[in-house]
C-alpha positions, -999 to 999 in steps of 0.1 A, spaced: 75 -98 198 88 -64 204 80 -45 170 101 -5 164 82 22 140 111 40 124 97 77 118 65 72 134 47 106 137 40 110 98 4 93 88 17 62 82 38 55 113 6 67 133 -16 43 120 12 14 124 12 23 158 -27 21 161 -29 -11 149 -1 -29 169 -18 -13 202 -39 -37 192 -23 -65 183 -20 -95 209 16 -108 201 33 -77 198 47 -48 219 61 -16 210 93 -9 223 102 25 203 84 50 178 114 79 166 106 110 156 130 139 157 106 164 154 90 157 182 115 138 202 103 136 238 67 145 233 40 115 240 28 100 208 -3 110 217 3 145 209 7 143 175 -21 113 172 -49 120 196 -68 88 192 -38 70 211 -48 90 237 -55 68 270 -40 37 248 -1 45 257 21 65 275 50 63 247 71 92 241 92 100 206 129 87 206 153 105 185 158 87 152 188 62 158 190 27 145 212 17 174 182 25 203 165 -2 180 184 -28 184 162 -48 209 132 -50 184 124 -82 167 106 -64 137 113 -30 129 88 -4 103 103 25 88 79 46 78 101 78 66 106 99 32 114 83 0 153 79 2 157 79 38 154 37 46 185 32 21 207 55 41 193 32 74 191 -5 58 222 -14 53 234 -1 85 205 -23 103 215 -53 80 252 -56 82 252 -49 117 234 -89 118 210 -84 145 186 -103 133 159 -78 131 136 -81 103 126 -52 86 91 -37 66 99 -7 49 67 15 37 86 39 18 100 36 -19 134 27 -12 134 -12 -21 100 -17 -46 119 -19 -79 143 -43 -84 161 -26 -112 185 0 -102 181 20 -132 146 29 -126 154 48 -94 164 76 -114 139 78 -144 110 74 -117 124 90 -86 151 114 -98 177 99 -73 207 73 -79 196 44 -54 227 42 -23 224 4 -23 219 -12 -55 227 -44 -44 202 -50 -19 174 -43 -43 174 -82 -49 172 -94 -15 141 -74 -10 109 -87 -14 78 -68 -28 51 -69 1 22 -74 -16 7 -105 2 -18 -115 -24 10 -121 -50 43 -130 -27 31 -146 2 53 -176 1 87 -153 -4 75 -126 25 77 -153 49 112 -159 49 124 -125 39 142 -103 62 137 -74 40 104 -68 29 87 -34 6 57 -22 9 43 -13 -24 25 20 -32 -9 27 -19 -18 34 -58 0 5 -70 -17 -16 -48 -50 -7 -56 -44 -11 -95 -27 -40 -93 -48 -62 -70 -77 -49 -97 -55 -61 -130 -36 -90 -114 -58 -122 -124 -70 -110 -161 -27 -97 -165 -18 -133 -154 -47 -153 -178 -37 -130 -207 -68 -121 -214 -65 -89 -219 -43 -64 -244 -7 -59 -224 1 -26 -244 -35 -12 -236 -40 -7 -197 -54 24 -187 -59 33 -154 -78 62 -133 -72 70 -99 -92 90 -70 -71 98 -41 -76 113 -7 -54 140 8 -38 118 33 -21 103 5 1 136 2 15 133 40 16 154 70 37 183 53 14 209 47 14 228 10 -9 250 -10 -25 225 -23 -33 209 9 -46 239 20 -82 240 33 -96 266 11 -81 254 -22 -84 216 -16 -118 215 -5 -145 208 -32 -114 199 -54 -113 171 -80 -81 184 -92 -56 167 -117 -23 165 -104 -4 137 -122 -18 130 -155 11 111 -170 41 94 -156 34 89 -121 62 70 -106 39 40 -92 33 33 -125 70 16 -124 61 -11 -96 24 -15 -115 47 -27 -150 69 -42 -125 45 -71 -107 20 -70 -136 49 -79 -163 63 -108 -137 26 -123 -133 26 -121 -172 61 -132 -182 62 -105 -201 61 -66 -211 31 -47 -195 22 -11 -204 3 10 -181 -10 46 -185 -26 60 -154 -35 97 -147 -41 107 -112 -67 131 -92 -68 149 -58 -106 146 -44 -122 160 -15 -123 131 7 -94 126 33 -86 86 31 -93 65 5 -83 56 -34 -107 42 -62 -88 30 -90 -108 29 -123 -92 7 -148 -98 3 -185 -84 -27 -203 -96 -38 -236 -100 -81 -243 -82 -101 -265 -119 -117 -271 -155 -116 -254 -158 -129 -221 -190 -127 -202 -195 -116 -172 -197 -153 -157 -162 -159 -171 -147 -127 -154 -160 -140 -121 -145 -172 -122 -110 -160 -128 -111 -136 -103 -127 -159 -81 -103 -188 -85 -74 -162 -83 -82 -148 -48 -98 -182 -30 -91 -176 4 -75 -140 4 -92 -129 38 -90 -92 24 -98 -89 -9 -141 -85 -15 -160 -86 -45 -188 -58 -50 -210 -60 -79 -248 -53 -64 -283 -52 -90 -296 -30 -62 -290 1 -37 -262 28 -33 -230 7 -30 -233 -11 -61 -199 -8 -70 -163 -7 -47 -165 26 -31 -135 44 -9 -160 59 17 -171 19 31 -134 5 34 -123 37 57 -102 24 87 -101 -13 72 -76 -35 53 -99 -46 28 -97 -42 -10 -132 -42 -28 -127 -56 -67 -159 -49 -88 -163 -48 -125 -186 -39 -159 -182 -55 -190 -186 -34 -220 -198 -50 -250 -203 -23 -270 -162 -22 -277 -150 -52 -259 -140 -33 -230 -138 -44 -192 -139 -19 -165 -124 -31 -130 -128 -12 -99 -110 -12 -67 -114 7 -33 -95 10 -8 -78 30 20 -48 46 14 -34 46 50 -44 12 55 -44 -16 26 -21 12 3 2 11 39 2 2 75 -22 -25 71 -6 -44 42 31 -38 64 10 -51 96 -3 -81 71 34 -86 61 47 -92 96 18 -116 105 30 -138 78 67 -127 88 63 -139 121 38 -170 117 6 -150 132 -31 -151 116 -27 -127 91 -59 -112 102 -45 -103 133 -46 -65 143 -65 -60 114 -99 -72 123 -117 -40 129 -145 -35 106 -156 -3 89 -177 25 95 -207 36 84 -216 63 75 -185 84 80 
């Protein structure tokens, strides 16, 4: 299958290309970039070095009209400009968008969380929320499928089988999040800057961050009904990696036996989700630093008596589970491959 990446020298599209190097069904046929059209992707992502000889094409949805399944992996508000285009034109080509373009499904939230009017309202519908563990059966047959938000997916995967048991307080959700500095892009800022990010553990969205609108979103849909989230957001010193610490509060006790069960029986079979809860040595609980380069998501949690609270925690890597490797995941099941395929690498340790 001959697979395009869509704005393919940012984080994102570099790791999508990594991982369909790999990949034994696919080829790539074009990565576009038009700030560095002509150079070899290697260039701007030296561990492809030796692996291809690609070079950037100019962005143009026309040179991509040979590919079978296309990722865009550009700026919030670029893929809706590009979409329609690709769709109407009825190529065939089946497309896996990473940015935010196509996650919520009501047009009205485009500009309360984003600040922008969306350009194509009406295909918000026909797009399918790519979040395998809760859509599977729909991603299959989509041709347009989003990739949620490498924070969303970490809390949701966490919340998803207490949300959808109702054991929990829906108006009470709180949730904590740790993320690395890849998570801000390639663009460099002061706040990305060496000397003032490093040794950081800085605050930078308290309130209303705008993944908490796909979190409601998927949460309210497992629970047929209204889901309240509050999350607050920090920038740490580490360069991949989110840990989502999430506080929810039980309609009654539940022991610890119980919490296993249902997160057991929800996930049966889901070849990336891991459960971490250790009596003994360092890595105890899900941690960021062991899931670096993989598309696992590690689910621990701690019940807490003392007020009937439950504390879940998820790990995972941003570039990877939170992006390319849930879009790779997506086309797998797209295309009738293993799901696991391209994404078998293991992680490393220590890093």
């Amino acid at each position: 299958m001959k697979a395009g990446v869509f704005g393919a020298s940012g984080y994102v599209g570099g790791e999508l290309l990594r991982l369909l190097l790999q990949h034994p069904h696919v080829e790539i046929a074009a990565a576009t970039s038009n700030t560095y059209v002509g150079e070899y992707v290697h260039r701007v992502h030296p561990n492809l070095r030796g692996q291809t000889t690609l070079k950037f094409i100019k962005s143009d949805p026309s040179s991509l009209s040979d590919c079978d399944i296309l990722f865009i992996a550009t700026s919030h508000g670029v893929s809706s400009t590009i979409i329609p285009r690709l769709i109407g034109a009825e190529t065939g080509v089946r497309i896996i968008d990473a940015s935010a373009d196509f996650r919520l499904k009501n047009p009205e939230d485009y500009p309360k969380w984003y600040n922008w009017h969306h350009k194509c309202p009406e295909l918000l519908q026909k797009a399918v929320y790519g979040l395998p563990e809760l859509h599977r059966e729909k991603i299959r047959n989509a041709q347009l499928v989003a990739c949620p938000g490498c924070m969303a997916v970490s809390a949701i995967l966490a919340l998803a089988p207490l949300v959808k048991m109702r054991k929990i307080e829906m108006d009470r959700i709180v949730v904590d999040v740790k993320v690395g500095s890849s998570g801000a892009g390639t663009k460099p800022s002061l706040s990305s800057h060496h000397s003032e990010h490093y040794s950081a553990v800085r605050p930078y969205k308290p309130v209303g961050h705008r993944h908490i609108a796909e979190i409601e979103q998927e949460l309210g849909a497992l629970a047929k009904g209204r889901v309240l989230v509050s999350m607050s957001v920090h920038a740490v010193n580490m360069v991949r990696g989110i840990l989502s610490t999430c506080h929810v509060f039980g309609i009654e006790p539940l022991t610890s036996a119980e919490f296993w069960r249902i997160y057991r029986e929800f996930y049966a079979e889901e070849p990336f989700i891991r459960f971490v809860r250790d009596r003994r040595g360092v890595f105890r609980y899900p941690d960021p630093k062991i899931v670096v380069g993989t598309n696992y998501c590690d689910i621990g949690f701690e019940v807490d008596t003392h007020i009937n609270r439950v504390v879940i925690l998820s790990a995972i890597d941003n570039l990877m589970k939170g992006a390319a490797g849930t879009a790779v995941q997506n086309m797998n099941i797209m295309l009738g491959f293993d799901e696991r395929e391209g994404l078998r690498s293991l992680g490393l340790h220590p890093v």
